[in-house]
C-alpha positions as CSV (number, residue, x, y, z in Angstrom):
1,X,161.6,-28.9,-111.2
2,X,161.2,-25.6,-113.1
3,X,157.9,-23.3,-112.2
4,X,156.2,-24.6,-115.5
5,X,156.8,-28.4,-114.3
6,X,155.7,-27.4,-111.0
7,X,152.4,-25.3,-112.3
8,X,151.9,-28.6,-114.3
9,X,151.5,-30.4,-111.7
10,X,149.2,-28.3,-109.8
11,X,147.1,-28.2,-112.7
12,X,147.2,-32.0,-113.0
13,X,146.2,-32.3,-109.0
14,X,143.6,-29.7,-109.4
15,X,142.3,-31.7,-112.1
16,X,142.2,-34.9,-110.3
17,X,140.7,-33.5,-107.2
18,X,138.0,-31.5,-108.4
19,X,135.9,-33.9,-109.2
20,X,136.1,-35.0,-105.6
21,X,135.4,-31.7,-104.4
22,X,132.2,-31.0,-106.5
23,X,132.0,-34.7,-104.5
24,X,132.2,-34.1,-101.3
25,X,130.3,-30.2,-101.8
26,X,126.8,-31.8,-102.9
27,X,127.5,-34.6,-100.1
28,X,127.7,-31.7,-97.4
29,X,125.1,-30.0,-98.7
30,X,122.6,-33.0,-98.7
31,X,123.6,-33.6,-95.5
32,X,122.8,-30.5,-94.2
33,X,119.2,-30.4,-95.5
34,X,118.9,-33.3,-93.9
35,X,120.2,-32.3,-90.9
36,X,117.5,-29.3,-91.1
37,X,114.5,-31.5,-91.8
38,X,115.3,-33.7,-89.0
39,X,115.5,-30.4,-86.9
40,X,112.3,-29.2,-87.7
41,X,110.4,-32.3,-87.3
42,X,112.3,-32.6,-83.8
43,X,111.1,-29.1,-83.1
44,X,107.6,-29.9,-84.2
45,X,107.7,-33.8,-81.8
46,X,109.4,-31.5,-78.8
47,X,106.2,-28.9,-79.1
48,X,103.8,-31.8,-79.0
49,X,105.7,-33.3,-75.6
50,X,105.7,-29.9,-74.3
51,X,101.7,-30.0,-74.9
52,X,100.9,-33.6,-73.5
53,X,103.0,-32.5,-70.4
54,X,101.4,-29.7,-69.9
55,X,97.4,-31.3,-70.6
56,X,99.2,-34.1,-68.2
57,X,100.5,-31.8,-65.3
58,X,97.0,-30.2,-65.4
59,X,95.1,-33.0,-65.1
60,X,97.1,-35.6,-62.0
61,X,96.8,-36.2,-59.7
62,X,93.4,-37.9,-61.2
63,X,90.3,-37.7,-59.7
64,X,86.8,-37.4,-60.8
65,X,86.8,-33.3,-61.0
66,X,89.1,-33.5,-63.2
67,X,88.0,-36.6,-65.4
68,X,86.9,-36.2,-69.3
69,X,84.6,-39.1,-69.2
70,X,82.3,-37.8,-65.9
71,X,78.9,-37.6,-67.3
72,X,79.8,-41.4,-69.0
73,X,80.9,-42.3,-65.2
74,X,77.5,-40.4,-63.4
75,X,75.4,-42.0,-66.3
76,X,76.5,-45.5,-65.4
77,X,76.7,-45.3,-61.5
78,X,73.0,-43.6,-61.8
79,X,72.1,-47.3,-64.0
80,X,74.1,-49.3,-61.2
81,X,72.6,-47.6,-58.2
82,X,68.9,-48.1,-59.7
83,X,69.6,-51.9,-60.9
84,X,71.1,-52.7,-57.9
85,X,68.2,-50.7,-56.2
86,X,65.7,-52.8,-58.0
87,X,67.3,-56.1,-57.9
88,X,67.3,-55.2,-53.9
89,X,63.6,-54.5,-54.2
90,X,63.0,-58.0,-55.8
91,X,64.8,-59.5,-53.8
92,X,63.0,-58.0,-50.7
93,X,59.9,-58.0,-52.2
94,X,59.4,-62.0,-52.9
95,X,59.9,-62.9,-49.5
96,X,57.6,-60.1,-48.1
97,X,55.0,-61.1,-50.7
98,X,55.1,-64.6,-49.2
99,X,55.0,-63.6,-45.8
100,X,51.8,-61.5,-46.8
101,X,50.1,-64.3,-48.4
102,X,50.6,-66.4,-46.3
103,X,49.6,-64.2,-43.3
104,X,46.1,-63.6,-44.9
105,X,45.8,-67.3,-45.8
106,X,46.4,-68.3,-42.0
107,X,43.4,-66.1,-41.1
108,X,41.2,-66.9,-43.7
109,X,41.7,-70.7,-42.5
């Protein structure tokens, strides 16, 4: 094999491999802007984490100083406390009405 046979054949593998290379370079290059999206939206879900965490840590352990929802909970304890607060005057009341009435209609009698 002389040097022209020889830089025939390099020219005939060059040839054949290019392709493959022009291949393989838009492959890597897809790959990597892929790889770079996925990055960012990692970094955007790992700032949102480090949020909740943090809104989290602040607010356990949980009690009602540190609840969102305590006027909703004083507003419906204020309406239990009065039902039950009325519903115990009823209750108290029909008896002692009773008692009353018939009291007065023993000394009318």
């Amino acid at each position: 094999m002389n040097v022209a046979d020889e830089k025939k054949t390099r020219q005939i593998f060059t040839d054949l491999i290019a392709p493959h290379l022009v291949t393989q370079a838009s492959d890597i290059k897809q790959t990597n802007i892929t790889l770079l999206k996925i990055e960012q939206h990692l970094e955007k879900i790992n700032n949102k984490v480090a949020d909740h965490r943090k809104i989290i840590n602040e607010n356990l352990p949980h009690t009602i100083v540190h609840c969102s929802q305590i006027e909703t909970i004083g507003k419906i304890r204020d309406n239990m406390i009065s039902r039950k607060a009325i519903v115990s005057a009823i209750i108290i009341a029909i008896p002692l009405t009773g008692a009353i009435f018939g009291i007065i209609s023993h000394f009318l009698n």
